[in-house]
C-alpha positions as CSV (number, residue, x, y, z in Angstrom):
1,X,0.0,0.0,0.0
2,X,1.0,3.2,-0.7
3,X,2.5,5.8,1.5
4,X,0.4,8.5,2.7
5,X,0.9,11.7,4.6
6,X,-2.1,13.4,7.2
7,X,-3.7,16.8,6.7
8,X,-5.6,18.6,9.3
9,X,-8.2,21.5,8.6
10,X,-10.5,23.5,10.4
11,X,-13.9,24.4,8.2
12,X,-17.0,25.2,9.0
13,X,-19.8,22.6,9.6
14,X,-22.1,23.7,7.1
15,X,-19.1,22.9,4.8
16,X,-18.1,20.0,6.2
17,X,-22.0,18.4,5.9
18,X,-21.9,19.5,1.9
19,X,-18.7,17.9,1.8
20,X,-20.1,14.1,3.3
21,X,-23.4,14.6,1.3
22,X,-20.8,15.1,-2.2
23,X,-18.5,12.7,-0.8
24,X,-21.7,10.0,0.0
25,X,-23.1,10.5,-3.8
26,X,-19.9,9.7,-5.4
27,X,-19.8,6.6,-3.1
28,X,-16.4,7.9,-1.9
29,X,-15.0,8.7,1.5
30,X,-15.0,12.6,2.6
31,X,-10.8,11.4,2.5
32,X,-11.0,10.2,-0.5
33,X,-13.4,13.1,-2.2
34,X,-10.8,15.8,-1.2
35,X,-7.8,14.3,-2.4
36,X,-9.8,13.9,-5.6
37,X,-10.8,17.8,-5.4
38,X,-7.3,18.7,-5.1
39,X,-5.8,16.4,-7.5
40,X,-8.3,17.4,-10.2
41,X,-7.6,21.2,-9.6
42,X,-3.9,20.5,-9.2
43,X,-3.8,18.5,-12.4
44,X,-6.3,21.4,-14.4
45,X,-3.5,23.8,-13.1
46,X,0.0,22.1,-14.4
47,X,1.0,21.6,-11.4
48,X,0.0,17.5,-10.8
49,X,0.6,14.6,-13.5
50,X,-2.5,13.4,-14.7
51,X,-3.2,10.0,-13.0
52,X,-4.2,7.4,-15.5
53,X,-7.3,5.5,-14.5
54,X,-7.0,2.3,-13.4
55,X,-3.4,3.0,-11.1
């Protein structure tokens, strides 16, 4: 398994319950749906290589 590293934030609850409700729909951890967030906008910026599917 891969090597991961911890993240702590502080947002707001209202946030937070958008968050599980996005992160429930996609069938995806709230973990899971942020790293996705942030790889998608890191990749969209230049800044990430796109991740084929499948790895």
């Amino acid at each position: 398994m891969a090597k991961t590293a911890a993240i702590g934030i502080r947002i707001e609850p209202e946030l937070k319950g958008a968050i599980e409700t996005a992160a429930k729909s996609e069938r995806r951890s709230v973990a899971s749906y942020i790293e996705k967030l942030i790889a998608d906008d890191l990749e969209k910026k230049g800044l990430l290589a796109p991740v084929k599917p499948g790895e």
